[in-house]
C-alpha positions in Angstrom: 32.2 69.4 81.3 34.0 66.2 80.7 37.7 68.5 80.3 36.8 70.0 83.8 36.2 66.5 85.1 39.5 65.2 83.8 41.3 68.5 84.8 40.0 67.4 88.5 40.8 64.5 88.6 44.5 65.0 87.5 45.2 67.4 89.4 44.0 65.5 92.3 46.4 62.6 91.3 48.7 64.6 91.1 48.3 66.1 94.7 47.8 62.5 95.7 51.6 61.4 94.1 52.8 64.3 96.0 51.7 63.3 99.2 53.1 59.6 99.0 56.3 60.7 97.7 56.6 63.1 100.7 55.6 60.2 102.7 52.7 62.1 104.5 50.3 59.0 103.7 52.3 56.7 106.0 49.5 56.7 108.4 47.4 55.1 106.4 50.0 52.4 104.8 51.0 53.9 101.7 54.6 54.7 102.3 56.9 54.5 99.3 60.3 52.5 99.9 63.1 53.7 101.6 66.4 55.5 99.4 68.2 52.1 101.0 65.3 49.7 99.8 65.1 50.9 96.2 66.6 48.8 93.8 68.6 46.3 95.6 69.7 44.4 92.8 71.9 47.3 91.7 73.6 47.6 94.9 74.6 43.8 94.8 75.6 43.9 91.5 78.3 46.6 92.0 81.5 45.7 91.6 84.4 46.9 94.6 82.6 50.4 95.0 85.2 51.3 98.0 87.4 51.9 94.9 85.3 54.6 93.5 87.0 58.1 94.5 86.3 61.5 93.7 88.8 63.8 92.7 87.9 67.4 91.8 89.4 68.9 88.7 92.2 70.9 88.4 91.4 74.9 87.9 91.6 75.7 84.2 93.8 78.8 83.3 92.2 81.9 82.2 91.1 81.4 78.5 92.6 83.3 75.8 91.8 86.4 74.8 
């Protein structure tokens, strides 16, 4: 009885996580934060990030036999 009770109850929490992180629980003020409102201490601590580029690697020849 008590391991269907817990079983429940997880999987409800779990249901319940889903729902905020979708952010389908906005109506009633849970919301979680933005992507632009997470973690804004990282963001100012970065250092010239219009330098950061992305360059795609070159093609590697065909391996040998």
């Amino acid at each position: 009885m008590k391991l269907r009770l817990a079983l429940i109850v997880l999987l409800l929490a779990n249901a319940g996580y889903f729902l905020w992180a979708r952010g389908d629980l906005v109506g009633f003020g849970l919301a979680p934060a933005g992507l632009n409102e997470r973690e804004p201490q990282r963001l100012a601590r970065q250092i010239r990030p219009e330098w950061l580029q992305i360059r795609k690697e070159p093609k590697a020849s065909a391996p040998a036999p």
